[in-house]
Structure formats: C-alpha cells, structure tokens
N, C-alpha and C positions, 0 to 999 in steps of 0.2 A: 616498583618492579620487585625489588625484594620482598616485601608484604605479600605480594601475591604467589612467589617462591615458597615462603616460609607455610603460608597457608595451602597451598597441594600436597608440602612435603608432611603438615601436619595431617592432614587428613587422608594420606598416606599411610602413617603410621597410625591411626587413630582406633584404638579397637572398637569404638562404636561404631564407626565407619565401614568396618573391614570386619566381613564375618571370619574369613581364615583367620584373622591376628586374634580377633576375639574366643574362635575355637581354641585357640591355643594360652592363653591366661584362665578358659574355663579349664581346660586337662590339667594345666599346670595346679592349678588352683585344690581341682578335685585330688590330683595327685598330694600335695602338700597336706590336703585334710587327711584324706588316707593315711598316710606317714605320717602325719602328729596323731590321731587319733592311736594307732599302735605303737607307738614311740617306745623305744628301750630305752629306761635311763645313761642319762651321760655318764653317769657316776661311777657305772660299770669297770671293774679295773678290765684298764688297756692295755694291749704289749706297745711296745716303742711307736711311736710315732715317726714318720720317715717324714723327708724334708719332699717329699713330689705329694703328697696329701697338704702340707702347706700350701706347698707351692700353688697346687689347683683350685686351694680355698682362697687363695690370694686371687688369680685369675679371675674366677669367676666372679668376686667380690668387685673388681675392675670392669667385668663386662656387663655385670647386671646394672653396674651404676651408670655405665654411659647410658643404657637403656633408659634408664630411671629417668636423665639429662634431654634423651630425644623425646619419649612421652611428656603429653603434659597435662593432660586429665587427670584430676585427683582418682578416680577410680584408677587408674593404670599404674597412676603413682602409690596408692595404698598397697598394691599386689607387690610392684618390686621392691618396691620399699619393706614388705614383710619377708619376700627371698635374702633381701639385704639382708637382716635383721638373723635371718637365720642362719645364712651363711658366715656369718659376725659371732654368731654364736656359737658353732663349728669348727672355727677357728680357734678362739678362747676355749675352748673346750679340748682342744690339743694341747695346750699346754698349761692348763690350769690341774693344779691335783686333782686327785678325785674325792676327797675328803670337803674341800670346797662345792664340788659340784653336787656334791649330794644334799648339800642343804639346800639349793634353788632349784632342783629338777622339779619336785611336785607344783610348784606356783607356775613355773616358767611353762608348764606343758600345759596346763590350765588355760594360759594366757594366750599362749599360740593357738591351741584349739579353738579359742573364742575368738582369737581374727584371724585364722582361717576359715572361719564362717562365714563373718561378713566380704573376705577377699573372695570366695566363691559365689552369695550371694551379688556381689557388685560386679564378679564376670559373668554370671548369669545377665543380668540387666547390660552388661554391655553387649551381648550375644543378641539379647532382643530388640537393641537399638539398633544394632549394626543391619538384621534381618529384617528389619521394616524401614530403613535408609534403603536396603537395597528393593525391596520389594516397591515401595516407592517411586525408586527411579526409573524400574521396570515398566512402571503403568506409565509413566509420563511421556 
C-alpha cells in the first residue's frame, strides 16, 4: 500500500510526468542562464549587509532542499541541486570579503554557465518527456 502511495505521489511530483512542473524547471532554468550569462561580479564592493537578506538566503536554501528531498530524478535533482549551489554561494558571498571573492568570480561564473546549460538542456528533455507521456495517455 505504501509503495503504491509513494509511486502516485512520485509521479505527482515528477517533471517528466508533468508538463506544468516541467514548464517550470524550463523558466527557472532559462532564467538562471540568463542571470549567469550577465552576471555582475560578486567582488563588487557592497554596502552593509542586513540580517533579512540572510535570513531569506537561509529560507530558501531550506525550501529548495526539501524539494531536492521530494524529487528524485537525477535531472530534477541536477537543477536543484545547482539552485542549491548557488544559493550557497549568495550566502558566502555575504559575508565573505570582497578581496576574496574576487579571485574566484572568473572560474566560478564559467562553471555556472557551463551547468546551466546542461540544467536547461535536461529541462528541455524533461518538457519533452513529460508532453509525449501526456500526449500518450490522450490517445489511449
């Protein structure tokens, strides 16, 4: 009985499954390229940091990860897992000098750039899974 719980509620949540969930790892995705592709370096001097930009970095660092926890597709997991990653980096980046950050901005934007491609590549392919699952079930 559980196994069969577990399995509705996965493919519930499953972006290949689900054109909606997967339209939305593709925006998120194209969005994330976007914003790394113009990226302002971190190293930029900051004014103060306030503790509610923590605090939301913290939040959302929390809610992407239970996501992380419900998905269980490596593609789904690659995508939040690189939200992780940069949210993490956001963080550290609050309170890291900026003398520090400036030696890692060039590598680290490079890096991001390059898996945000494949995170947007692998929601493309979940968008096309998802729309021929449905199209599928329609003929049947």
């Amino acid at each position: 009985m559980e196994d069969s719980h577990r399995s509705m509620s996965h493919s519930r949540l499953s972006a290949a499954g689900n054109v909606w969930i997967a339209l939305v790892f593709v925006g998120y995705s194209a969005l994330e390229l976007v914003l790394t592709w113009t990226w302002t370096p971190l190293g930029r001097e900051r004014s103060h940091t306030d503790m509610l930009t923590i605090f939301g970095l913290v939040a959302a660092i929390v809610i992407v990860g239970q996501f992380f926890v419900a998905f269980k597709a490596f593609s789904e997991r690659f995508i939040l897992g690189l939200a992780l990653v940069g949210l993490i980096t956001g963080l550290l980046s609050t309170v890291t000098p900026s003398a520090v950050l400036s030696l890692i901005v060039g590598p680290l934007r490079i890096c991001a750039l390059v898996f945000w491609i494949v995170g947007f590549v692998l929601s493309l392919r979940m968008l096309l899974s998802a729309a021929r699952k449905q199209r599928s079930g329609q003929h049947s």
